[in-house]
C-alpha positions in Angstrom: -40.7 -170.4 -1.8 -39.9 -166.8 -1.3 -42.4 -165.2 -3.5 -40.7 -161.7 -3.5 -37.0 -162.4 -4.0 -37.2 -161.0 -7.3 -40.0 -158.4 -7.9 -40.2 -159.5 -11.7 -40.0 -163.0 -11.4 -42.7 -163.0 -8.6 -45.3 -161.1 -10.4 -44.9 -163.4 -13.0 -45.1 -166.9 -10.8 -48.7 -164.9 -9.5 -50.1 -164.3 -13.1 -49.4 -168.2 -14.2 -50.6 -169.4 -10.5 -54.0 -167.6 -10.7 -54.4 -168.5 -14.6 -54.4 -172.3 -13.7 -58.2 -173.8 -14.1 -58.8 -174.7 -11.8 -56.0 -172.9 -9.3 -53.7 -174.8 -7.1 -56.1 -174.7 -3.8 -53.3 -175.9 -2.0 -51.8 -172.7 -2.1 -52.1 -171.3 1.8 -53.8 -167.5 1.7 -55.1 -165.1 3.6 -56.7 -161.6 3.5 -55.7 -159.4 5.4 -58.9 -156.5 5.1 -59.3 -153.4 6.9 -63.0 -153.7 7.5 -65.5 -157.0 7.2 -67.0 -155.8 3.6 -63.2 -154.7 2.0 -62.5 -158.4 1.4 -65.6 -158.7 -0.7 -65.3 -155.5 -2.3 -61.7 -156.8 -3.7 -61.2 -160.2 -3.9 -64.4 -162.4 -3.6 -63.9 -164.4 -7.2 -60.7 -165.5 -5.5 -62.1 -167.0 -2.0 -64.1 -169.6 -3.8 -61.2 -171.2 -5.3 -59.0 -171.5 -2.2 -61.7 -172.8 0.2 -58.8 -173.0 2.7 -57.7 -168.9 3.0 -58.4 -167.4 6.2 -59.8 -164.0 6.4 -58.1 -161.5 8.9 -59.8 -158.7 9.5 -57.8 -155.9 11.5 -60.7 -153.9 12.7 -64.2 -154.2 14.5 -65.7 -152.3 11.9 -67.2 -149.8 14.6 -66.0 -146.5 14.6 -65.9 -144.4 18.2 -68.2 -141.5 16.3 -71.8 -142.5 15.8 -71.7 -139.5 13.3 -69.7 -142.0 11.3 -72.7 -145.2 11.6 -75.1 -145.8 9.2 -78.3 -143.4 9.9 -80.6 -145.3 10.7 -78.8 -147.6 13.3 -79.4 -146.5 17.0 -77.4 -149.6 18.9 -74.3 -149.5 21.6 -70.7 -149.0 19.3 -70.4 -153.2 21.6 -73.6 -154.0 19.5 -72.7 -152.3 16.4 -69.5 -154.1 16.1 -71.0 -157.5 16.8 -73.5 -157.0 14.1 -70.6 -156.4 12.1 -69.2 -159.7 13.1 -72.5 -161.4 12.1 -72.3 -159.8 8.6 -69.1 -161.0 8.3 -70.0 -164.8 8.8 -72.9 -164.7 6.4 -71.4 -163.0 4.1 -68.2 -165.3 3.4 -70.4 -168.3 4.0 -71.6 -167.7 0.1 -67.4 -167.9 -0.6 -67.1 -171.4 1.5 -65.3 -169.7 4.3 -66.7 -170.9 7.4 -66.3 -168.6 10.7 -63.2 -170.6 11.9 -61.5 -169.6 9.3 -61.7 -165.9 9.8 -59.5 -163.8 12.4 -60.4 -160.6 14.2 -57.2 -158.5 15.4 -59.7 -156.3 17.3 -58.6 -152.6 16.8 -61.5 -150.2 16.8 -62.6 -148.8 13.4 -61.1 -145.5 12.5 -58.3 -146.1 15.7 -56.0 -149.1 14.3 -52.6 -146.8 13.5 -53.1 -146.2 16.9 -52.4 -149.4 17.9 -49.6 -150.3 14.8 -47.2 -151.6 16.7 -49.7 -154.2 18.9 -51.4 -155.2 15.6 -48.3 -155.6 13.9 -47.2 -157.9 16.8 -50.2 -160.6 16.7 -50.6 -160.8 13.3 -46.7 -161.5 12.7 -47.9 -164.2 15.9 -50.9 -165.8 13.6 -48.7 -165.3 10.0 -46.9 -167.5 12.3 -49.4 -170.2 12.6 -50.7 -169.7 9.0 -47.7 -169.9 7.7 -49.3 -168.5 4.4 -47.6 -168.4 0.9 -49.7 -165.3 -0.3 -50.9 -162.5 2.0 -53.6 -160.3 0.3 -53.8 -156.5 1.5 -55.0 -152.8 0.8 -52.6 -150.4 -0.9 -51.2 -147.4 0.4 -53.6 -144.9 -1.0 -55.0 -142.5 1.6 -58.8 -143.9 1.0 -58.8 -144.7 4.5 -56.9 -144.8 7.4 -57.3 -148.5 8.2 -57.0 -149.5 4.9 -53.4 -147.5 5.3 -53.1 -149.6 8.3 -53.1 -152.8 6.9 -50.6 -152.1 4.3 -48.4 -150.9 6.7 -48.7 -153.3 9.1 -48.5 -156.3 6.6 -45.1 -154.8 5.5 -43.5 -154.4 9.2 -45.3 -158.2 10.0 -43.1 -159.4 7.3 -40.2 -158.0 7.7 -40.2 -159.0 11.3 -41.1 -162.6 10.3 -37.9 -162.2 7.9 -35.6 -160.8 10.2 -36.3 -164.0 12.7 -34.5 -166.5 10.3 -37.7 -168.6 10.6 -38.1 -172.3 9.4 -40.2 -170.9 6.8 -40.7 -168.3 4.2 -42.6 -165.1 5.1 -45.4 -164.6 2.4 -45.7 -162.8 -0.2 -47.4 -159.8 -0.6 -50.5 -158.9 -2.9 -52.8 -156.2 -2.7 -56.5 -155.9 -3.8 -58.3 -152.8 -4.9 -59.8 -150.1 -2.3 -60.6 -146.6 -3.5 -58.6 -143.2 -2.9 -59.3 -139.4 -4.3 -58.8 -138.5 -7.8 -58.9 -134.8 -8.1 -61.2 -134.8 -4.8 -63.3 -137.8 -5.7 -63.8 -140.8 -4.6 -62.0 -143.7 -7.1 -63.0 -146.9 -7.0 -61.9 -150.6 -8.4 -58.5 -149.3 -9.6 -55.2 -148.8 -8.3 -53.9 -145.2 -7.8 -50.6 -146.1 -9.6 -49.8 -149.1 -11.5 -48.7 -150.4 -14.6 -51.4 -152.3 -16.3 -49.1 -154.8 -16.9 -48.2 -155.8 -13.6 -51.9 -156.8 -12.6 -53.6 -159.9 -12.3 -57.1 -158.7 -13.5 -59.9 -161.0 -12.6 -63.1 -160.8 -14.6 -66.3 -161.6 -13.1 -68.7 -164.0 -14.3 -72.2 -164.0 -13.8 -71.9 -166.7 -11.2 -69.1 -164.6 -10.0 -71.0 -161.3 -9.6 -74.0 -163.4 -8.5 -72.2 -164.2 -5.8 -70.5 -161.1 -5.0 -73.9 -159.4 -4.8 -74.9 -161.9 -2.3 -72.1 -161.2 0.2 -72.6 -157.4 -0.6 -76.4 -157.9 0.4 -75.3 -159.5 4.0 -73.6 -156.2 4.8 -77.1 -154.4 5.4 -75.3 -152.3 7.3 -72.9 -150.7 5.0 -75.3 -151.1 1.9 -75.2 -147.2 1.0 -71.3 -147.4 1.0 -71.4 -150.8 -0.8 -73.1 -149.5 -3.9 -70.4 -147.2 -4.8 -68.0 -150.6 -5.8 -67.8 -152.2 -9.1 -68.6 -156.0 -9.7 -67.8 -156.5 -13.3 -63.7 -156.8 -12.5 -61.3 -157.4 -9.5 -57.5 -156.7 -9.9 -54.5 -157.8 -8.0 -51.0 -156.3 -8.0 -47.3 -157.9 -6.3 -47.2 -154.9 -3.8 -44.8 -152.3 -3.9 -42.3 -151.3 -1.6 -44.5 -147.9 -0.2 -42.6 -145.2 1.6 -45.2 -144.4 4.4 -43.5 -141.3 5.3 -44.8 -139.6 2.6 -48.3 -139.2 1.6 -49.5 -141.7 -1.1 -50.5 -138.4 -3.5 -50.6 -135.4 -4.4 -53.4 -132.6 -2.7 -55.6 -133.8 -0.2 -56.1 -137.7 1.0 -60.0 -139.3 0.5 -60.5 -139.2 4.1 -59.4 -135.6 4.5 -61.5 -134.6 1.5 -64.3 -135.9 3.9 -63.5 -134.5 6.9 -62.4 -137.4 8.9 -60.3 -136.8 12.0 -57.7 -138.0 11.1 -54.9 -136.3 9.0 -52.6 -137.9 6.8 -49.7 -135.4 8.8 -50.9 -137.3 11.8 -51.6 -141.1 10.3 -47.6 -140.8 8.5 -46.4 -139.8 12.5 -47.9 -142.3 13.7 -46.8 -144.6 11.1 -43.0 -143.6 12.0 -43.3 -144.0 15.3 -44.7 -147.8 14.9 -41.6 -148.6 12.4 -39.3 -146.9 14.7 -40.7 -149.0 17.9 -39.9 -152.3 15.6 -36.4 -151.4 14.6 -35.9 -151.0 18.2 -37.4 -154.0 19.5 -35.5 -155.6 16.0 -32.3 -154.7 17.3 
């Protein structure tokens, strides 16, 4: 089933899909998240009810800069990253998802649009081997680089799988909830634009946020970040086409308001180069 031949009629097959009780767990998944934590932070009700999705997650979660690490953690950036790792397992363990079922792309925290057009390349390869009917990603927001990452490399990953004529469909595309700036603050559990209407709005019950707070608690290591998120809600949106050569907003980008290295000038280059390199290699 091509889940995005018509925008309309797509959105809608989501909404009745998810509003089954219980859901159709045959339905083949995946996440693709940033950063072990961001699948947690917008889609854990879902990962119970598909005990079968894979989580990809497209960084190491260890950023070059220790001035970026919790305070209080005084490890190699090797260590750090495997403690994310750890976090990761225990964490999705409370959803059912064992560590087989979850996929590490290996780009370094803060670097992957450094890497686009690699990253782009295995996890077309593993789509490939999935071969998923939904694909859950970030938006295109400017919260964080990565999280810009994955929505830009989930986008060229299926339109490469597209452009191949292969024996099945290429997903369809969802995304989940990050955060972005809203007049220089930090927004969270919400989509920067969106009709109200075109979400699928999950909302937690107490066994639900129970269990949310349990994976939240495995991250120890990102608990002063964590505590910023919502719990009450989750929300899911049929992503839009994005133009990544523009920035996703008005005024500054969240990780400019915070004085990240990287620039949204500099991400959106890099971003054109990467979709440049695949309409070469496209023909």
């Amino acid at each position: 089933m091509n889940w995005l031949a018509d925008s309309k009629k797509s959105a809608q097959h989501v909404f009745e899909h998810f509003r089954r009780d219980p859901p159709d767990s045959s339905l083949r998944l995946a996440i693709l998240a940033a950063h072990a934590d961001d699948e947690t932070i917008g889609a854990s009700a879902l990962l119970p009810k598909f005990p079968n999705a894979a989580i990809v997650l497209l960084t190491d979660g260890a950023p070059r800069d220790t001035k970026l690490w919790p305070p209080d953690l005084h490890v190699t950036r090797e260590e750090y990253a495997e403690l994310r790792r750890r976090e990761a397992v225990r964490a999705l363990s409370h959803a059912g998802i064992g560590e087989k079922q979850i996929h590490w792309l290996g780009a370094i925290d803060q670097d992957a649009i450094f890497n686009a057009r690699d990253l782009t390349s295995r996890f077309a390869e593993l789509l490939r081997k999935l071969r998923l009917n939904l694909l859950i990603t970030h938006p295109y927001e400017g919260g964080h680089p990565d999280h810009d990452c994955a929505a830009l490399i989930s986008r060229l990953a299926i339109t490469m799988l597209s452009r191949e004529g292969s024996d099945f469909d290429a997903p369809g595309l969802l995304e989940m909830t990050s955060y972005h700036a809203r007049d220089e603050q930090c927004a969270t559990g919400e989509f920067l634009n969106s009709d109200p209407g075109s979400e699928i709005v999950f909302e937690l019950t107490e066994e639900d946020r129970e269990r949310k707070r349990q994976m939240m608690d495995e991250y120890k290591s990102q608990r002063l970040i964590l505590g910023n998120f919502p719990i009450a809600a989750e929300r899911l949106r049929v992503a839009p086409v994005h133009d990544f050569s523009r920035p996703p907003h008005e005024g500054k980008l969240w990780y400019e308001c915070i004085k990240w290295p990287m620039t949204g000038e500099r991400w959106r280059e890099l971003a054109a180069c990467a979709s440049a390199q695949q309409e070469c290699s496209c023909g």
